[in-house]
C-alpha positions, 0 to 999 in steps of 0.5 A, spaced: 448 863 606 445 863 598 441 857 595 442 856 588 438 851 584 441 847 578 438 843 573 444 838 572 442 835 565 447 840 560 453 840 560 454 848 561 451 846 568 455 840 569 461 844 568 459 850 573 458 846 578 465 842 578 467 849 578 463 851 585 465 845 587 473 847 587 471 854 592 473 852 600 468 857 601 463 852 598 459 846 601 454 841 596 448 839 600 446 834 596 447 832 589 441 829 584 443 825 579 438 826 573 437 820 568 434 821 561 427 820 562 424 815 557 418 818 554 412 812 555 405 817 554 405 820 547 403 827 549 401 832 544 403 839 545 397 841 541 389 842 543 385 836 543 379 839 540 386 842 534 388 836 533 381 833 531 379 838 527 385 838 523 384 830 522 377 831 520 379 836 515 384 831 513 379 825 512 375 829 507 379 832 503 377 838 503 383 842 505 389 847 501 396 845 500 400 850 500 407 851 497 412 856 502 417 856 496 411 859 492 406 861 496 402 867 492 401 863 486 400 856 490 394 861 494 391 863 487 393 871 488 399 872 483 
């Protein structure tokens, strides 16, 4: 006997199991329905003490802005 374990929230993984579920040598022991969760914390994926230095930075100016499409020029070496 094999166990497997499968997330059920893509479609890849939704097909696969239809799939498993058509073999007679295969038995479903129990079947999840995962529901979209809805997001009620906004949780950031960034360090605290990060986001707070970043945001002091921000509140006293004293900080570069960088241009990516010109980016040597915008850092005063070209």
């Amino acid at each position: 006997m094999v166990t497997l374990k499968v997330k059920e929230n893509s479609k890849p993984a939704k097909a696969f199991l239809e799939l498993v579920k058509t073999f007679s040598f295969v038995e479903v022991v129990s079947e999840t329905k995962i529901k979209k969760a809805t997001i009620t914390e906004n949780k950031s994926p960034y360090n605290s003490e990060f986001v707070s230095m970043v945001k002091e930075a921000e509140a006293r100016g004293d900080y570069k802005t960088i241009d990516p499409s010109n980016l040597w020029e915008s850092l005063g070496l070209k």
